[in-house]
C-alpha positions as CSV (number, residue, x, y, z in Angstrom):
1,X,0.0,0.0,0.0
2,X,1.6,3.7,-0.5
3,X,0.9,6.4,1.7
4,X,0.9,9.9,1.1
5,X,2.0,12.1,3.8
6,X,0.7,15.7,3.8
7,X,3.8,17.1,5.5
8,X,6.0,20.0,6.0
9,X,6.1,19.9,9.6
10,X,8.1,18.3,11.8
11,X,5.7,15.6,13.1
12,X,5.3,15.2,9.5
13,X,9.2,14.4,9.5
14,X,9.5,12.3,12.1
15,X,6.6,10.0,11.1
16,X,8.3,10.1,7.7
17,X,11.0,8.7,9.3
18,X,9.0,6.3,11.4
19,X,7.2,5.1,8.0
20,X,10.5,4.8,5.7
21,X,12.0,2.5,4.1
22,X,8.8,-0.3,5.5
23,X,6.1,2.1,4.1
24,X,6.1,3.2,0.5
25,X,5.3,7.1,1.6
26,X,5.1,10.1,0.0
27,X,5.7,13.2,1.5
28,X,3.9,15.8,0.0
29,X,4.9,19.7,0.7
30,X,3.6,22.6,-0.2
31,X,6.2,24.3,-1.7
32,X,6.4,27.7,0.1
33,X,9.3,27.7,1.8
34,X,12.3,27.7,-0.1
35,X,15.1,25.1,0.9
36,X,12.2,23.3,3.0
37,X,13.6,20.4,5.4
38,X,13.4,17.1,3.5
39,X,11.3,14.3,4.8
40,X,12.8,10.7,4.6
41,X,11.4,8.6,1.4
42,X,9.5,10.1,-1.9
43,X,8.7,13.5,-1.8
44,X,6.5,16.1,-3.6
45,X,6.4,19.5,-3.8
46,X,3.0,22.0,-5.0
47,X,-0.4,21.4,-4.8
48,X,-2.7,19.1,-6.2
49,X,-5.3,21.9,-7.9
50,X,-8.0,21.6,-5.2
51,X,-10.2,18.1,-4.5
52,X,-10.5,17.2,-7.9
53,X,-6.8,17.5,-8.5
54,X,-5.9,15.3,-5.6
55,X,-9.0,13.1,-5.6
56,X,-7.4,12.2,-9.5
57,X,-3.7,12.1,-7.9
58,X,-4.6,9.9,-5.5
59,X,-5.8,7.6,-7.7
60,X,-3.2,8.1,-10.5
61,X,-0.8,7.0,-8.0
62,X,-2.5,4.2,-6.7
63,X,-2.8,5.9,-2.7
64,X,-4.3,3.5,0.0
65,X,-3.8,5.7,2.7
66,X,-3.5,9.7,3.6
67,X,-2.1,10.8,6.9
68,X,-2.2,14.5,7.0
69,X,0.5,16.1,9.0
70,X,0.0,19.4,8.4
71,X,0.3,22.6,10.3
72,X,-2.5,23.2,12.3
73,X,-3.6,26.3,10.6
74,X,-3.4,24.7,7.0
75,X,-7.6,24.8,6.7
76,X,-7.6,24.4,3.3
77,X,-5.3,21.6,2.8
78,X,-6.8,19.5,5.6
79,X,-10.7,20.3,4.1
80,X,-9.6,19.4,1.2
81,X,-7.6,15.9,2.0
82,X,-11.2,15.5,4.3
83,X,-13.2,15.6,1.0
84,X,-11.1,14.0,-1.4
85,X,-10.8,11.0,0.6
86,X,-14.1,10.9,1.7
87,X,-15.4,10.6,-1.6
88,X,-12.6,8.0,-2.8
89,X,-13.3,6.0,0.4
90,X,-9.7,6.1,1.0
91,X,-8.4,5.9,5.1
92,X,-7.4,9.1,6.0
93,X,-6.0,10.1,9.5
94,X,-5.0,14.0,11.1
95,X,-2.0,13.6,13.0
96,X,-2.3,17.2,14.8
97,X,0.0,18.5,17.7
98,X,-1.6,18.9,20.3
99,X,-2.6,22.9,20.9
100,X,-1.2,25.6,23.6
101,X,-3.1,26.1,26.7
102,X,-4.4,29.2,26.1
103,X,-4.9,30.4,29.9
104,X,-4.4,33.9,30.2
105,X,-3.8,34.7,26.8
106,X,-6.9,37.6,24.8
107,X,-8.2,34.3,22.5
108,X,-9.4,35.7,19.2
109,X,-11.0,33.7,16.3
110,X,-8.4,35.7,13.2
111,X,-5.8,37.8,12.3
112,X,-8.4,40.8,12.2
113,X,-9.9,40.3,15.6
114,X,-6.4,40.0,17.0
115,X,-5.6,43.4,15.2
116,X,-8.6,44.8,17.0
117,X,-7.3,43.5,20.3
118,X,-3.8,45.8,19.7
119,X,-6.0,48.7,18.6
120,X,-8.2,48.2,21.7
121,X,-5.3,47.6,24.6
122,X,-3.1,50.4,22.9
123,X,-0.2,48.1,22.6
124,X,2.7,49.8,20.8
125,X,5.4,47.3,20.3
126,X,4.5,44.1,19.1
127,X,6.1,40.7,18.7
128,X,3.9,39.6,15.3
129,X,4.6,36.0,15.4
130,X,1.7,34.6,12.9
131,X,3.8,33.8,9.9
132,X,4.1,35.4,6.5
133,X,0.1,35.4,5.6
134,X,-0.5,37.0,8.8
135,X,0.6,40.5,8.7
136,X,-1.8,42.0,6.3
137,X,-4.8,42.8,9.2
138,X,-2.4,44.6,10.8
139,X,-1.2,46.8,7.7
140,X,-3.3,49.9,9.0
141,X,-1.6,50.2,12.8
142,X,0.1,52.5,14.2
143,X,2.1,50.2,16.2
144,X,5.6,49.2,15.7
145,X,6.2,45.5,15.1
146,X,9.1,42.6,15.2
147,X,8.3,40.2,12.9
148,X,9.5,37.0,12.9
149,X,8.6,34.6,10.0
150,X,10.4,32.0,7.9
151,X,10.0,33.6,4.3
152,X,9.1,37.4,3.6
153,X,6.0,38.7,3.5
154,X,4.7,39.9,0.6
155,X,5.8,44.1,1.1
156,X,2.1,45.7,0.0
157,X,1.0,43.5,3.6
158,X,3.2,45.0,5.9
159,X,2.1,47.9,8.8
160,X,4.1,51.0,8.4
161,X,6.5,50.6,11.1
162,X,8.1,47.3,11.3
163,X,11.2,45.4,11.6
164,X,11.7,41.7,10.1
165,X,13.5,38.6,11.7
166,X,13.7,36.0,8.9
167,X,14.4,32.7,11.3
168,X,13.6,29.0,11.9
169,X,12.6,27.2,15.1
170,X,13.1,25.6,17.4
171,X,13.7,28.6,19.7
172,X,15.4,28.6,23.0
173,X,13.7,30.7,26.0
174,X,16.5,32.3,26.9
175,X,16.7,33.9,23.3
176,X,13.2,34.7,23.5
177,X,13.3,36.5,26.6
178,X,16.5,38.5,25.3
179,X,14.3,39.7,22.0
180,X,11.5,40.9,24.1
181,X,13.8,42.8,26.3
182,X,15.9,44.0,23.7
183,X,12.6,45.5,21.3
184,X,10.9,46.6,24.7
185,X,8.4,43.9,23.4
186,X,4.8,44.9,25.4
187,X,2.7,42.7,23.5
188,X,3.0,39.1,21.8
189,X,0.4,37.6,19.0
190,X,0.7,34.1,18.0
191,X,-1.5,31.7,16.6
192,X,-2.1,28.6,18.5
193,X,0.3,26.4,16.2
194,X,1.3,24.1,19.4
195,X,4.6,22.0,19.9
196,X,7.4,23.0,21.5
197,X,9.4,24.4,18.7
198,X,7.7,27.5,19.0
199,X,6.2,27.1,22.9
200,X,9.6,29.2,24.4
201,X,8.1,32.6,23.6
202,X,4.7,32.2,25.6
203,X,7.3,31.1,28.8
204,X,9.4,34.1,27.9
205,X,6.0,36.5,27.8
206,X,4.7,34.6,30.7
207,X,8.3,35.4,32.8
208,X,8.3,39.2,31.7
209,X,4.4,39.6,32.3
210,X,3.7,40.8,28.7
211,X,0.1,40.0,27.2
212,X,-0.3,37.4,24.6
213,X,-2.7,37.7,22.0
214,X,-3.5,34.1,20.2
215,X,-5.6,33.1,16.9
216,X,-7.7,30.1,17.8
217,X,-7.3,26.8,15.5
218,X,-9.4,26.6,13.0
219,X,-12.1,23.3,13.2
220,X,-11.1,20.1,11.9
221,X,-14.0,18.4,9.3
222,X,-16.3,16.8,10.6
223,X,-16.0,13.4,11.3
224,X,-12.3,12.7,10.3
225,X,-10.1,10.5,12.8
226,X,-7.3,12.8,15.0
227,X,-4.2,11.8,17.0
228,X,-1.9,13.8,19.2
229,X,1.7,11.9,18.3
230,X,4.1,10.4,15.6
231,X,4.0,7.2,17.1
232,X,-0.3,6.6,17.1
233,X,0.1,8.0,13.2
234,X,2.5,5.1,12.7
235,X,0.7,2.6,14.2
236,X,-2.8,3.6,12.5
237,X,-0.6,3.1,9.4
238,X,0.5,-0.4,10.2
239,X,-3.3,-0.9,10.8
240,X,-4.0,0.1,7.1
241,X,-1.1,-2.1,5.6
């Protein structure tokens, strides 16, 4: 049976791994991040061209199997693997991290209402921490922001006063705590991508008492079957084999 692995993350890695060379897997990325981090076995870059496209992949290429390890925020990717194989009546499986507790934190459902929460509180110096796509509702602020994202955003999306920190995780607390001190940091937004990778900079805000502002996950499809870790993704797989 071949399984494709809807990746680019590192659980999606690490089940890779797992998977490879016993399970003929392929990793499929998305492509928007140049010099990505290779998964072990076959791999694929781009997208499929919506359901269609992937519901006539996935049969193209024979697929008994889709495990979809993809960020948490990746909506369309996961509603579309939901349909596709619902409709071929192919097993399908989310392997998603499990999320941040969000105690404390101003929980908003988007990027807009977590521009209206820095509006609101007055914050002026902001640790934008939502990725490339996520600095266009904030465009029209007045606040000044560090940005930290893997790739560069597209320039028309950015706010006026800004500063950009092109990096990779994981990150280290004691880094964390050093940028917010550094940029006088007085508020942090984040989106509730989970892990620990990325976890350091809600300790750091936690230890220097500095609000966080977090985007919610969005809802899974209905009806699709979840697990927390690598190793229940692998053995769901063996299950299928």
């Amino acid at each position: 049976m071949r399984v494709l692995l809807l990746g680019g993350t590192a659980e999606g890695r690490a089940l890779a791994k797992a998977l490879s060379p016993h399970v003929d897997v392929i990793s499929s990325l998305a492509g928007r991040v140049p010099d990505p981090a290779l998964p072990a076995g076959s791999v694929r870059i781009g997208g499929f061209g919506g359901v269609d496209g992937l519901k006539s992949w996935l049969h193209d290429e024979h697929i008994g199997a889709v495990v979809d390890a993809t960020h948490p925020f990746a909506a369309t990717m996961t509603a579309h693997a939901a349909q596709a194989c619902g409709e071929l009546e192919i097993p399908h499986l989310v392997l998603a991290r499990p999320a941040w507790d969000p105690d404390g934190a101003h929980v908003v459902k988007s990027d807009i209402e977590a521009a209206q929460v820095v509006e609101n509180h007055r914050y002026r110096r902001v640790f934008l921490t939502t990725g490339r796509s996520g600095t266009k509702a904030f465009a029209g602020s007045d606040a000044w922001f560090l940005i930290r994202a893997v790739t560069e955003p597209d320039a028309r999306t950015l706010p006026r006063h800004h500063e950009l920190l092109l990096s990779r995780g994981p990150y280290r607390y004691d880094d964390e705590i050093a940028i917010m001190r550094d940029h006088r940091i007085d508020a942090l937004v984040t989106k509730n991508s989970g892990g620990d990778m990325t976890r350091a900079k809600l300790d750091a805000a936690a230890a220097l008492d500095i609000p966080v502002v977090m985007v919610q996950r969005p809802p899974l499809p209905a009806g699709v079957t979840k697990v927390d870790t690598v190793e229940q993704a692998a053995d769901w797989v063996a299950r299928q084999t």
